[in-house]
C-alpha positions in Angstrom: 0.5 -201.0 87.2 0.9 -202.0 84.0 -2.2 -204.8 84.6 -4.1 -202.1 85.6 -4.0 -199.5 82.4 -4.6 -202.7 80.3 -7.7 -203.1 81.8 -8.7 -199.7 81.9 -7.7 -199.3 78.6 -9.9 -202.2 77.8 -12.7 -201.1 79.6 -12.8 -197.2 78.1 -12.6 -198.9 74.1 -15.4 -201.3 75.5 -17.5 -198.1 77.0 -16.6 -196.3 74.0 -17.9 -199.0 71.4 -21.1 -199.5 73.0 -21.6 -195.5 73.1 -21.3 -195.6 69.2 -23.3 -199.0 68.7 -25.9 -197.0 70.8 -25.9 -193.7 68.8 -26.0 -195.4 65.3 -28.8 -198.0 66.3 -30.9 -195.0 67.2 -30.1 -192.8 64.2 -31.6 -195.8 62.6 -34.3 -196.4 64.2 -35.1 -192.6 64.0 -34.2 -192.2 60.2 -36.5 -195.4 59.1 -39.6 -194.4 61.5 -42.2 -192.4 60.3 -42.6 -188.7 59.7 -43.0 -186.3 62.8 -47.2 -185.4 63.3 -48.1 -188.6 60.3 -49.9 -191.0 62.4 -48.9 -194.8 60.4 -51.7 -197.0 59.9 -52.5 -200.3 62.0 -50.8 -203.0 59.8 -52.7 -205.9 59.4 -52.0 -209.2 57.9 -54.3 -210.2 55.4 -54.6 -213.9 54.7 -56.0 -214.6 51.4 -56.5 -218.3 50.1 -56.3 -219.2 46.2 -58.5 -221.9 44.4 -57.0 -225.5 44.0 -57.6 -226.8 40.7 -59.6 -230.5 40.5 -57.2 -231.7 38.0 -53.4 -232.4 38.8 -50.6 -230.7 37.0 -50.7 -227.2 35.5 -53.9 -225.1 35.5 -52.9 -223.7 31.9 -50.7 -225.4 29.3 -46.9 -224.6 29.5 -45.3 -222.6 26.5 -42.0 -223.7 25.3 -39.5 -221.5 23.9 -36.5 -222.7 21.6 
């Protein structure tokens, strides 16, 4: 008998635990998503490749400060 409440005792914190986890991921999920009736824009990724210089080193002379 005594087996048997430690494993229902186990199983009703384990039930429990996942019915918080549950709750707070999807007060999450609902708090960071966007605003009732606002439609989000289509995210795109925008690739955007910068000039190499011809010459090695830096493009523009380093300043030193003491």
């Amino acid at each position: 008998m005594n087996a048997l409440n430690a494993t229902l005792k186990t199983l009703a914190c384990g039930v429990g635990a996942l019915a918080i986890t549950a709750v707070m991921s999807w007060s999450l999920v609902e708090s960071t998503s966007t605003a009732p009736g606002s439609h989000a824009p289509a995210q795109m990724a925008k690739l955007t490749v910068q000039q190499r210089h011809v010459w090695f080193g830096q493009s523009q002379p380093a300043v030193l400060v003491d």
